[in-house]
C-alpha positions as CSV (number, residue, x, y, z in Angstrom):
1,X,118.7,-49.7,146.6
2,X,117.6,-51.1,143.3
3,X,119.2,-53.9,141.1
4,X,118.4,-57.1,139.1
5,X,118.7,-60.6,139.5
6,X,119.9,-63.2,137.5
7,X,116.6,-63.5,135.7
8,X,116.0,-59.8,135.4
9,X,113.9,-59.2,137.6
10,X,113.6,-55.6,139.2
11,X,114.4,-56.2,142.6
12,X,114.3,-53.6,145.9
13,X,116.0,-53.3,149.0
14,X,116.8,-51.6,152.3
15,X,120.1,-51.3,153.5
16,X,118.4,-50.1,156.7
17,X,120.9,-47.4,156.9
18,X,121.5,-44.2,156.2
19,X,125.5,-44.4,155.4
20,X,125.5,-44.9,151.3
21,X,128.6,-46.9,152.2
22,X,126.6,-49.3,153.5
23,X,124.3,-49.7,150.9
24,X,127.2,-50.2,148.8
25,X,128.1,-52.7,150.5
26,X,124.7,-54.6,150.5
27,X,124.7,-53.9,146.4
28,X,128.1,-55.8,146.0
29,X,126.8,-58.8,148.3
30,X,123.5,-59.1,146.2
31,X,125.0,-58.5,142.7
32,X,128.2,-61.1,143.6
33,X,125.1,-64.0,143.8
34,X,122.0,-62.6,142.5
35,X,120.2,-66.3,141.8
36,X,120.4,-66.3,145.5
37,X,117.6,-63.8,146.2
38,X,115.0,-64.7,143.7
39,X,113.1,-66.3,146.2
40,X,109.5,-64.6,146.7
41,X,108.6,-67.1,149.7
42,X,108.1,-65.6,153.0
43,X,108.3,-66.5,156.6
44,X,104.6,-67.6,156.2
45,X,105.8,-70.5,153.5
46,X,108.5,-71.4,156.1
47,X,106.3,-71.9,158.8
48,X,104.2,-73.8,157.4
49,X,106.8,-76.0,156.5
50,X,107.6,-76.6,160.1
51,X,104.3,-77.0,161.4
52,X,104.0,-79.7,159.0
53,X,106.8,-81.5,160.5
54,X,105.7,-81.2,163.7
55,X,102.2,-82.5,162.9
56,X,103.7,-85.9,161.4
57,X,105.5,-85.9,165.6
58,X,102.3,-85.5,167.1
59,X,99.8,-83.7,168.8
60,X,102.3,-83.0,171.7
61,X,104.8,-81.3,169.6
62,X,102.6,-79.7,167.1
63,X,100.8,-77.1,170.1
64,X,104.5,-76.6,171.0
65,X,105.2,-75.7,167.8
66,X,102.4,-73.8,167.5
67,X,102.9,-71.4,170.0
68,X,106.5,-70.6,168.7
69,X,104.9,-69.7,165.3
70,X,102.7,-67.6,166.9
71,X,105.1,-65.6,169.0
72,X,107.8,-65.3,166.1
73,X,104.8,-63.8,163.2
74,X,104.2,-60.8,165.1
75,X,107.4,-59.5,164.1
76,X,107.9,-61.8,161.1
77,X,104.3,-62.7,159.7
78,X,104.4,-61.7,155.2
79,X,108.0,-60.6,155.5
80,X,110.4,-62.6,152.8
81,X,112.6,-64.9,154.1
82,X,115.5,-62.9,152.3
83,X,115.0,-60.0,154.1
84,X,115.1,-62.0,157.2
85,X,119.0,-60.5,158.7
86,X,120.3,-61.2,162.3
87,X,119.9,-57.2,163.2
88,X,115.8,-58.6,162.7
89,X,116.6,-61.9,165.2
90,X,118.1,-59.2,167.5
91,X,115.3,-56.8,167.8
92,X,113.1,-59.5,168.5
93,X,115.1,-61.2,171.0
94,X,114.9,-57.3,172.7
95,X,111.3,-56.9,171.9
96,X,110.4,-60.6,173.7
97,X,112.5,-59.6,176.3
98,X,110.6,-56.5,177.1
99,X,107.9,-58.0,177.0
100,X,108.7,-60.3,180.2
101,X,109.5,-63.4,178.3
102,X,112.4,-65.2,180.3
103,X,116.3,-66.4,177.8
104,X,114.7,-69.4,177.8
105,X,111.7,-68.8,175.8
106,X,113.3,-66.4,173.7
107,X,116.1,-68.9,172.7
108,X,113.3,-71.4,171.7
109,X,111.4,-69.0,169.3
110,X,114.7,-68.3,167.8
111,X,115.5,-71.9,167.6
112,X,112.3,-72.4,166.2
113,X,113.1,-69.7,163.6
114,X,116.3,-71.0,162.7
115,X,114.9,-74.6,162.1
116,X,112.3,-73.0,159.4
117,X,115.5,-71.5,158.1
118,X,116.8,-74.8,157.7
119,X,113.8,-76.3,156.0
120,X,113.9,-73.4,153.5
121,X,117.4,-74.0,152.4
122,X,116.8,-77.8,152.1
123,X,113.8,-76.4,149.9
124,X,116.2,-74.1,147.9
125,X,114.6,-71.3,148.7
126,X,117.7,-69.7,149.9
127,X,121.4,-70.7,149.6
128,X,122.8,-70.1,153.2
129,X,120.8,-68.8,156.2
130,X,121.9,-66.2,158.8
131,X,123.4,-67.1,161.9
132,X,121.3,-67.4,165.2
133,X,123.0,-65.9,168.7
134,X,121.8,-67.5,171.0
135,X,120.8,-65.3,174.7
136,X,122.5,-66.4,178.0
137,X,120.2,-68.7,180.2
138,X,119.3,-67.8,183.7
139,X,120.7,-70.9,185.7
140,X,118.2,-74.0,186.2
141,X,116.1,-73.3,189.0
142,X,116.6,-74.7,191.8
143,X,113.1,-74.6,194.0
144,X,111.3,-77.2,196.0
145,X,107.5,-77.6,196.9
146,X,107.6,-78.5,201.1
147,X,104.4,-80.5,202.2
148,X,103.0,-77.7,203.6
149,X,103.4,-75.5,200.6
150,X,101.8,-78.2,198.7
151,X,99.1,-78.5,200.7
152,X,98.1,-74.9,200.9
153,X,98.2,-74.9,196.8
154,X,96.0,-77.0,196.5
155,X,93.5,-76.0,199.0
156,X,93.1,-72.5,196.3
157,X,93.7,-74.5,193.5
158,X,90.3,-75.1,191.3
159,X,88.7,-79.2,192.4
160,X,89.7,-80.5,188.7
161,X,93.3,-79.1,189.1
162,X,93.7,-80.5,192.5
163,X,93.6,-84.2,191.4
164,X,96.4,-83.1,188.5
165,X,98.4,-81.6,191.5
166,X,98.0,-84.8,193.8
167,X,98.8,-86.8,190.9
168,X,102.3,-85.2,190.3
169,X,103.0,-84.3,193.6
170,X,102.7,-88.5,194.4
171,X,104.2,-89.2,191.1
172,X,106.8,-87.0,189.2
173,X,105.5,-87.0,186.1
174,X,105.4,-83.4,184.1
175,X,102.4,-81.5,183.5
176,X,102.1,-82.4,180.1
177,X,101.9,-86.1,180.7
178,X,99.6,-85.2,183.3
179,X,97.6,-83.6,181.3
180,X,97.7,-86.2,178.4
181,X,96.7,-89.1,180.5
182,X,93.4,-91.0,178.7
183,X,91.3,-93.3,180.0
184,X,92.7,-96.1,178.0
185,X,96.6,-95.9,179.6
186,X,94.9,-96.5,182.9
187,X,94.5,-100.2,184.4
188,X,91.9,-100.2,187.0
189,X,91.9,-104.5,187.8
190,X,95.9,-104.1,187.5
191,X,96.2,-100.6,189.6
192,X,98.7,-99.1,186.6
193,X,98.9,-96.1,184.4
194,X,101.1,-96.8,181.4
195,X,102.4,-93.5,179.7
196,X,103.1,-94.6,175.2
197,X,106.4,-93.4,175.1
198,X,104.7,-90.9,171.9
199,X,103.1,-88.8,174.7
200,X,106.9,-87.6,176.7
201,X,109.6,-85.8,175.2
202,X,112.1,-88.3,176.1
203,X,110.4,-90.9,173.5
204,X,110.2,-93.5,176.6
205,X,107.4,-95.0,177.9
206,X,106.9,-96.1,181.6
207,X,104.2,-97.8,184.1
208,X,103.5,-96.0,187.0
209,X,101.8,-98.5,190.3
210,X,99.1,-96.4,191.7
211,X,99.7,-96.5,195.7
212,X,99.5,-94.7,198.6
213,X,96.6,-91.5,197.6
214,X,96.9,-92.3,193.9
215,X,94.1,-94.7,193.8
216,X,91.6,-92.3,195.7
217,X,92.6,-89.8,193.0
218,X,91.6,-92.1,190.0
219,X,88.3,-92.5,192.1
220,X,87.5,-88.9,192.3
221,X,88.4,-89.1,188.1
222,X,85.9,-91.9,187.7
223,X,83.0,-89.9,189.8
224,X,84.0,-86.9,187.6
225,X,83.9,-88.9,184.2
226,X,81.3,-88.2,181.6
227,X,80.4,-90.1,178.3
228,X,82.5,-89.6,175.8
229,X,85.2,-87.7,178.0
230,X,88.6,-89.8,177.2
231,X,91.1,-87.6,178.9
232,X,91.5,-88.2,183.2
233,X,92.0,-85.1,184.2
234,X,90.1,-82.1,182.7
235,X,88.6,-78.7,183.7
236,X,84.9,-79.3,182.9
237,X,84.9,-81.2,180.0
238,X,87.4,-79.7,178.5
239,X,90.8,-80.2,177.9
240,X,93.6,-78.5,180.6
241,X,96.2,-76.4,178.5
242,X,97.0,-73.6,180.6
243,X,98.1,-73.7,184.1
244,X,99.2,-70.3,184.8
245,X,96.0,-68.2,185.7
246,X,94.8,-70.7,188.2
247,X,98.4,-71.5,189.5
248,X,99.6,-68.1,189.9
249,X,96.1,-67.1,192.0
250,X,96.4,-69.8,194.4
251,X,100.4,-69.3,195.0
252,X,99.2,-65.5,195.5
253,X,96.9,-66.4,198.2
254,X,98.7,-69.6,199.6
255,X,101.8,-66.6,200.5
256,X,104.1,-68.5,198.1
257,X,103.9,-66.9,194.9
258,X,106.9,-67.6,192.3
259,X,106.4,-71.4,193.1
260,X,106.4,-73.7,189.9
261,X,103.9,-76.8,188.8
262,X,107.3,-77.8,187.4
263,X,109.1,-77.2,191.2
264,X,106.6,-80.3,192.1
265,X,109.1,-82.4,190.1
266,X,112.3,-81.3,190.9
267,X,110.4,-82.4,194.6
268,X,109.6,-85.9,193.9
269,X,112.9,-86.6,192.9
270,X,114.5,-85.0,196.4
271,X,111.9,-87.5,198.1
272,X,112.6,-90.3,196.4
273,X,116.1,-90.6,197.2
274,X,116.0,-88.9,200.9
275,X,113.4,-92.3,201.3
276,X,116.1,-94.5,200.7
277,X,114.5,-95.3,197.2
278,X,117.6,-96.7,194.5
279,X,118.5,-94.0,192.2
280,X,117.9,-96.3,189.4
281,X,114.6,-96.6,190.5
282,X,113.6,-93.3,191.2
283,X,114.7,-92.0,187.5
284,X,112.2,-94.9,186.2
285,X,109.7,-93.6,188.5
286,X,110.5,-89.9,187.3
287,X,110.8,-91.1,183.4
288,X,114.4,-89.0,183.3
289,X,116.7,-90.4,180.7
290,X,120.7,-89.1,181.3
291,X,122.0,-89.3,184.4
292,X,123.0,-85.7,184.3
293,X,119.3,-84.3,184.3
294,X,118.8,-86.3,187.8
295,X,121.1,-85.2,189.4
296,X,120.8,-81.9,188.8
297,X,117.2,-82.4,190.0
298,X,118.8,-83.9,193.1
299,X,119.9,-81.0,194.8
300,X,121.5,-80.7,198.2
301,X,119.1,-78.1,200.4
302,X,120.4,-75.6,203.3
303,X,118.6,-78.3,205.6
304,X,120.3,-81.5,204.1
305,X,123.7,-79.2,204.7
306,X,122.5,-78.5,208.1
307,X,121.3,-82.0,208.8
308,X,125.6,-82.9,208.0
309,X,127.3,-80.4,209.9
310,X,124.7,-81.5,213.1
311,X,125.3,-85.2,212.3
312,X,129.4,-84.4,212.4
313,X,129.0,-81.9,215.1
314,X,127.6,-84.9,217.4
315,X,130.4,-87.5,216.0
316,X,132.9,-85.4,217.3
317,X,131.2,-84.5,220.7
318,X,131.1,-88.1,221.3
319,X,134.4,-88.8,221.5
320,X,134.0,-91.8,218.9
321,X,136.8,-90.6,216.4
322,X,139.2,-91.9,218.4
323,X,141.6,-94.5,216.6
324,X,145.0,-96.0,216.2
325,X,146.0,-93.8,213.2
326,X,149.3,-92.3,213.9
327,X,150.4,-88.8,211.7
328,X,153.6,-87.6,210.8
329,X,154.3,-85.3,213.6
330,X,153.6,-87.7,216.4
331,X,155.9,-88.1,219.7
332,X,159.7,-88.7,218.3
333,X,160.5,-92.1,219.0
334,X,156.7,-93.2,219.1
335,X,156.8,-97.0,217.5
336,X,154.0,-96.3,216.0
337,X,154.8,-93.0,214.2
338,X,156.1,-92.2,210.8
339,X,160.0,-91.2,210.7
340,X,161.4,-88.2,208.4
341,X,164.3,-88.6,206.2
342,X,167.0,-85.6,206.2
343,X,164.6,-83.9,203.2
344,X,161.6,-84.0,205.0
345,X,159.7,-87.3,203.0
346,X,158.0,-89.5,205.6
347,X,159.8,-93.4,206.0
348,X,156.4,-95.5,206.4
349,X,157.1,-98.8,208.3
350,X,155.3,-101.3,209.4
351,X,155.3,-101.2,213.2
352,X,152.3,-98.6,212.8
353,X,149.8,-101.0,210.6
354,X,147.3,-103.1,212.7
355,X,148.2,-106.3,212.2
356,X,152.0,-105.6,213.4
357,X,150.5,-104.2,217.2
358,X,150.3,-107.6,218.1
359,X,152.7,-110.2,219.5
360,X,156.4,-110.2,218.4
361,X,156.3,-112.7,215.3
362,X,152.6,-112.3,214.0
363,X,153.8,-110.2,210.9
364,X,152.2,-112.3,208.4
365,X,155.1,-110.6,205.8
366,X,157.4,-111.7,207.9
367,X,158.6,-115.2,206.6
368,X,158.2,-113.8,203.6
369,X,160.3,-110.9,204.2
370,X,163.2,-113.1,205.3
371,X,163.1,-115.8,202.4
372,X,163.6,-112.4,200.2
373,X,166.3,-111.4,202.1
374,X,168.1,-114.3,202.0
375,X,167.5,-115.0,198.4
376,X,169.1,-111.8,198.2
377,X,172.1,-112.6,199.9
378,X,172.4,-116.1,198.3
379,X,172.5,-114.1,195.0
């Protein structure tokens, strides 16, 4: 299809279909606004728009965003952003997909896409971008790390990567922050790490008391620490970005493959409140924000449910759930039951409430009672 913009310019395009009623179509939508597809910036200009807002957040954000700029220019890389349609956001939600990336990582990239998209309007670049559709999310997992798994981890796990694991399987921090952790956010004399709340997703910082094995791990850092080496925890000098070749060998060979760093969390917070530890607490221990994130964290195990149904098993086997409740139903003429009115609608009294089982004349109502009555028939 060829036509020309509002300034004259010769422009091409591909319906991407063979019915000529469809390029049609496309001809009407293009010559109905042509001003709108002068642009000659491509998904290259976006992006770097975006990366330059991520690198005024931070280092943090800024590798994120990297590695969602990377995944979307294999598909997108010199194309212009007019040319840019949802059928394109489609095929490489399909093409991801195939590839073994999970909803989740998918939605982000096209999150991603649709915030450059975003960007370039506010640029002018384009007048309205193309809408995103979003791909249904697997359910959050719902995994836990048992002591034994834990410990069979990290016995496979790489020496530098076992402190890391110690330190979030005693703490509940995320990898990331793990990761992060300098030299300077650690307080020896004072036996604190302090996380800046510019190093957590959440924006919130939080001090962490080193007890229990966490001290013994901070020792293991120090013998490990060279000059000039600011980060805690680090694979030979060098920073630890990437987790998943040296996790996924030593789940392989500790027979519990599919486990997550991430699982280690979801852990913690399971601990924390099966130790009795305020909820309150725990989330400040955890650094979680909302209330609804924690307790979706918190989730009830086959053994916790099995743990109940033992505890109510006993209760009744022991004969302790015997009281002086009466039901409707009870022995007819029972003092103590409730009576039925001709359509059925229990008549509660006051012969069957504790306090009226006693001695004729204890009712504490009672006087009270009668002074209404006889107000009554004063009136």
């Amino acid at each position: 299809m060829v036509w020309y913009d509002g300034q004259g310019h010769k422009q091409r395009e591909s319906s991407r279909s063979t019915d000529k009623a469809a390029a049609l179509n496309l001809l009407r939508q293009r010559l109905s606004n042509p001003a709108q597809h002068t642009t000659e910036q491509t998904f290259d200009d976006m992006a770097a728009l975006y990366l330059e807002e991520h690198r005024l957040k931070g280092s943090r954000s800024l590798e994120w965003a990297e590695d969602r700029v990377n995944h979307l220019c294999k598909m997108f890389a010199g194309v212009r952003i007019i040319r840019i349609t949802p059928g394109d956001m489609q095929r490489y939600r399909s093409r991801r997909l195939k590839e073994g990336a999970s909803a989740g990582t998918v939605n982000r990239d096209l999150g991603a896409l649709g915030r450059m998209l975003t960007l370039a309007q506010q640029q002018g670049w384009i007048q309205q971008k193309p809408r995103l559709q979003r791909q249904q999310e697997a359910d959050p997992r719902q995994g836990f790390v048992e002591h034994a798994q834990y410990l069979a981890i990290c016995q496979h796990l790489p020496v530098d990567y076992q402190d890391a694991l110690d330190f979030g399987y005693y703490s509940g921090w995320q990898k990331g922050e793990i990761t992060a952790l300098a030299w300077d956010m650690a307080d020896l004399q004072s036996g604190t790490v302090r996380l800046p709340p510019s190093s957590n997703k959440a924006r919130q910082g939080r001090v962490l008391v080193l007890s229990d094995l966490l001290p013994a791990v901070i020792q293991r850092r120090i013998q490990c620490r060279t000059a000039g080496q600011l980060l805690l925890f680090h694979d030979r000098g060098r920073a630890i970005r990437d987790w998943r070749k040296a996790w996924r060998s030593a789940t392989v060979v500790a027979d519990c493959p599919g486990v997550l760093f991430h699982d280690i969390r979801r852990t913690v917070v399971r601990n924390l409140i099966r130790a009795g530890v305020p909820e309150r607490m725990a989330m400040a221990v955890t650094g979680h924000k909302t209330r609804e994130v924690f307790d979706r964290y918190n989730i009830v195990t086959e053994r916790d449910v099995a743990l109940a149904t033992a505890q109510l098993a006993s209760y009744v086997e022991s004969g302790q759930n015997t009281d002086n409740t009466r039901t409707v139903g009870q022995t007819p003429g029972d003092g103590n039951s409730l009576q039925l009115d001709g359509r059925g609608v229990a008549q509660p009294g006051i012969a069957h409430l504790p306090w009226a089982q006693g001695v004729g004349g204890s009712n504490p109502l009672a006087p009270t009672i009668r002074r209404t009555s006889a107000r009554s028939s004063n009136g």
